[in-house]
Backbone as a ProteinNet text record, in pm:
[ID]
protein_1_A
[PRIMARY]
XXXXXXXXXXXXXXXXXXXXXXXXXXXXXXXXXXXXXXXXXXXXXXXXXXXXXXXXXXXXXXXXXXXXXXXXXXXXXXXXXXXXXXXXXXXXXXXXXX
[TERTIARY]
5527.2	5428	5399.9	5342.7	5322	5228.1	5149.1	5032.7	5070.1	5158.8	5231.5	5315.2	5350.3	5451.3	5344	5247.2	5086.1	5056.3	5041.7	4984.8	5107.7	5216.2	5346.3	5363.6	5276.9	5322.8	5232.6	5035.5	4990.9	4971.3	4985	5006.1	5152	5253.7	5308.2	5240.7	5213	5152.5	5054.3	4979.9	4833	4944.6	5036	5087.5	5124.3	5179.6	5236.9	5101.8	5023.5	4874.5	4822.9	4851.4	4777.8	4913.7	5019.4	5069.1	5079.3	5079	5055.1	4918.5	4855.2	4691.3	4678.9	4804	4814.7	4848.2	4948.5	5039.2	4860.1	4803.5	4712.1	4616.8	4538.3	4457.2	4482.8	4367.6	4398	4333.1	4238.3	4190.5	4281.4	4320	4351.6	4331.7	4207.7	4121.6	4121.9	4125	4097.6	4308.4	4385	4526	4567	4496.4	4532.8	4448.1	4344.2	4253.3	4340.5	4373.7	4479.5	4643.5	4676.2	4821.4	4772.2	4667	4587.4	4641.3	4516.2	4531.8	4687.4	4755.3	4889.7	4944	4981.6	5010.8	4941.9	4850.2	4770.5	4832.6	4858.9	4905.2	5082.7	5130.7	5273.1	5282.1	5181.5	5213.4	5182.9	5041.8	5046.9	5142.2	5221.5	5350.9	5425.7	5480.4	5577	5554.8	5395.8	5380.3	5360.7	5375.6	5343.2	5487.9	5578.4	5739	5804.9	5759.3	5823.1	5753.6	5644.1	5582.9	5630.6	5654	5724.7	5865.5	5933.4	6093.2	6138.4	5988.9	6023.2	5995.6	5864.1	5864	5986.1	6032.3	6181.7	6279.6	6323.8	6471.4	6426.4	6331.8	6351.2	6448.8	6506	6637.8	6565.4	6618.8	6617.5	6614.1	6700.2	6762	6628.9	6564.2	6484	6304.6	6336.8	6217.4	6229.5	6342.6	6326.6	6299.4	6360.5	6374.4	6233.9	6170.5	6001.5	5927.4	5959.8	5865.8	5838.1	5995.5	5987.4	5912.7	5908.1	5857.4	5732	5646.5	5530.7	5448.4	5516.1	5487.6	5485.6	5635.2	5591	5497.5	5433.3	5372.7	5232	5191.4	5080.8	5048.1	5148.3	5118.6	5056.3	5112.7	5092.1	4994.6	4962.1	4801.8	4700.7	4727.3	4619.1	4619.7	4727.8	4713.6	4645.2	4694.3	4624.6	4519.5	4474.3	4299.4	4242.5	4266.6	4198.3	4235.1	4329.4	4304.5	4211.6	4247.9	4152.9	3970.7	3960.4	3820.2	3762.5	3845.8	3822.4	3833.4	3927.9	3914.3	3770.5	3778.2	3642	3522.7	3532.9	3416	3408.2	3500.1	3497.7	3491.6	3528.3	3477.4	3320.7	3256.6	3107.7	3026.8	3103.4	3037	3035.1	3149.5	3202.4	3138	3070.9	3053	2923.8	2790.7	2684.4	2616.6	2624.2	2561.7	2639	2730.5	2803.7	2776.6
5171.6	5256.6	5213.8	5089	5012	5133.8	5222.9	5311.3	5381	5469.2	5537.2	5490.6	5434.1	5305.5	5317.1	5224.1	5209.9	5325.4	5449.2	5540.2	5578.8	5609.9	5698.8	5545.8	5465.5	5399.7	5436.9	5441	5445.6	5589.6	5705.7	5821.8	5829.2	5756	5757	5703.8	5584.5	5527.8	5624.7	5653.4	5783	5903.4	5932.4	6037.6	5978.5	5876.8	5846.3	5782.2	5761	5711.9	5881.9	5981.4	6126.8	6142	6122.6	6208	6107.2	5987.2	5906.1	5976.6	5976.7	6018.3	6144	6206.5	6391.3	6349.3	6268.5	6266.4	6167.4	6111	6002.2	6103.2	6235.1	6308.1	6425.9	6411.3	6532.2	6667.7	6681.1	6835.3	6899.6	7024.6	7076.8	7087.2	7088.1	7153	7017.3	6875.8	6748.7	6741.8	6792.1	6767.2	6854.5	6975.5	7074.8	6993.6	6960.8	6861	6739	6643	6598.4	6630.4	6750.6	6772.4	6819.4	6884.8	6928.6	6852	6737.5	6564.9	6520.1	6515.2	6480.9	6530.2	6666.1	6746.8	6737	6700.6	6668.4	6509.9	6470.9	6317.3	6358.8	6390.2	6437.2	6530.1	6553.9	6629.4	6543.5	6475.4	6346.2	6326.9	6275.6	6141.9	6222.2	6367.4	6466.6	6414.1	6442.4	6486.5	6325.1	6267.2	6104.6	6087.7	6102.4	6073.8	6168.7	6305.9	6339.1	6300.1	6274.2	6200.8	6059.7	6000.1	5890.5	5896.6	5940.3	5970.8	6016.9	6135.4	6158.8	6081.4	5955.4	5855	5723.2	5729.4	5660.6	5661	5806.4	5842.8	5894.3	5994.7	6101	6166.4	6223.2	6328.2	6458.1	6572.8	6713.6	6739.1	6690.6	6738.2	6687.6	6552.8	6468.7	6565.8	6643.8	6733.4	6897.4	6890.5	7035.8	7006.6	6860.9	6877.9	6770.3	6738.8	6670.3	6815.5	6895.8	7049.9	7106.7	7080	7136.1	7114.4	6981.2	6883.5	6877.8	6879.2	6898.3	7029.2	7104.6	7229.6	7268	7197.8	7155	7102.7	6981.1	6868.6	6930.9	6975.3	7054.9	7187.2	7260.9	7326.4	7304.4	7189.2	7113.4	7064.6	7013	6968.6	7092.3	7212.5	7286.6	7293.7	7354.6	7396	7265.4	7165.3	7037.7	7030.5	7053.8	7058	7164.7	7266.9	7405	7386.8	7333.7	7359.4	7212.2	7127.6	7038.6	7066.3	7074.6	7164.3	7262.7	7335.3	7460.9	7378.7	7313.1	7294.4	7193	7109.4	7015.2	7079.7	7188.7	7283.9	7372.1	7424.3	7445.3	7329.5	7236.7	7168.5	7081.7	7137.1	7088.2	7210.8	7341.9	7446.1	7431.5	7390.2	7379.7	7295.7	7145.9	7043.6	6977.5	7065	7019.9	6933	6884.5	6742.8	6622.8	6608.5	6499.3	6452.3
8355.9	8296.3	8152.5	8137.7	7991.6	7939.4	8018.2	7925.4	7825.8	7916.6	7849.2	7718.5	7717.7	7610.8	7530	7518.1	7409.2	7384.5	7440.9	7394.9	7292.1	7356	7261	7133.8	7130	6991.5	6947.5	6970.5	6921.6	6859.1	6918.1	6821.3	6725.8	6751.8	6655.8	6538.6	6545.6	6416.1	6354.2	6396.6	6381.9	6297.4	6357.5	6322.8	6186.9	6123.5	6013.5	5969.9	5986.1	5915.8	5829.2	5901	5864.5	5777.1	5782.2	5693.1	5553	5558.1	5448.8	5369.1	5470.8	5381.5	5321.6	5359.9	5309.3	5210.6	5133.2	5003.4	4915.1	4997.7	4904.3	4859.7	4958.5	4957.4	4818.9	4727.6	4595.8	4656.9	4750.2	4780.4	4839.4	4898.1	4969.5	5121.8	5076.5	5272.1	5288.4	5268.1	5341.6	5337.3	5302.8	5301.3	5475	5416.4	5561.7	5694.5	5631	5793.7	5815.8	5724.9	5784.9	5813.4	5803.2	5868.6	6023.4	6029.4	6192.2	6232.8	6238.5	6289.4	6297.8	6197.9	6255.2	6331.3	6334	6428.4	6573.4	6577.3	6706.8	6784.9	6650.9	6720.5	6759.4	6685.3	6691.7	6862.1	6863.1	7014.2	7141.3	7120.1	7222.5	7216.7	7104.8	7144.7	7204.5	7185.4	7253.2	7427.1	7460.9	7609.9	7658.3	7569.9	7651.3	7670.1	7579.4	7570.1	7742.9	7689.7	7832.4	7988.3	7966.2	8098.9	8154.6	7999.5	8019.3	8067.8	8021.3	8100.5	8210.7	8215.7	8379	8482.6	8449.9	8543.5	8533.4	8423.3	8380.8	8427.9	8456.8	8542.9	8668.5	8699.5	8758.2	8871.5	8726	8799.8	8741.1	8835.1	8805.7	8688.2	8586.2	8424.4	8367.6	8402.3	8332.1	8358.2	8479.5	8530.6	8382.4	8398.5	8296.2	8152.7	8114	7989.2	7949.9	8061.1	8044.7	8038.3	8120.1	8077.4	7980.4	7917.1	7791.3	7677.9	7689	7623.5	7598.4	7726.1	7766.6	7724.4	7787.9	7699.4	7546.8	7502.1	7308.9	7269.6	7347.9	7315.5	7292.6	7425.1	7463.5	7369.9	7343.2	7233.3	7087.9	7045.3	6926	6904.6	7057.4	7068.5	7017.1	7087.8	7073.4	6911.1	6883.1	6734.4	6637.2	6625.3	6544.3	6568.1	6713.8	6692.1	6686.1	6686.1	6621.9	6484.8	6437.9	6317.8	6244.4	6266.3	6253.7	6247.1	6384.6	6413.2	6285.8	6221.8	6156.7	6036.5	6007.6	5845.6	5816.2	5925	5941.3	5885	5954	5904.1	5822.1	5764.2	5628.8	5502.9	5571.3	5451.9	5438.5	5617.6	5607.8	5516.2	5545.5	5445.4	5322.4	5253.5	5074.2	5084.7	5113.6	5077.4	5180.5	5134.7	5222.7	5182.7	5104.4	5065.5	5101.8	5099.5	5198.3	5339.1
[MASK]
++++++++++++++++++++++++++++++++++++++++++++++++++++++++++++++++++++++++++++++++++++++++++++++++++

């Protein structure tokens, strides 16, 4: 399952690309739009990692503790992109000439 592999590197990297850019970023609302975004990538890699393991081993233990996972992962997703989504647009409101 090489996909899986490429994907869980490539949101890692993404994930450490957004949080580099939080410490580079001086506004606020473009600091909070990118922790979203990280957080969004931080959860791919969660649900790619446990998808990946469960096609890796699959034993029973490797089924509960990919759920879990999945379910973290998947959570994280939602939240990073709602919040993403939202700060996006607050900052198309503060900043309509851009």
């Amino acid at each position: 399952m090489i996909i899986f592999t490429i994907g869980i590197v490539i949101s890692i990297v993404l994930y450490v690309y957004y949080k580099v850019a939080i410490v580079k970023s001086k506004d606020i609302l473009t600091q909070k739009y990118f922790n979203g975004r990280s957080r969004l990538c931080l959860g791919a890699f969660i649900l790619l990692f446990a998808i990946n393991q469960y096609f890796f081993y699959e034993s029973v233990i490797s089924i509960f503790i990919g759920i879990i996972f999945a379910l973290l992962g998947g959570m994280q997703i939602i939240r990073g992109y709602n919040e993403s989504r939202h700060y996006k647009k607050e900052y198309r409101r503060l900043h309509p000439a851009e």
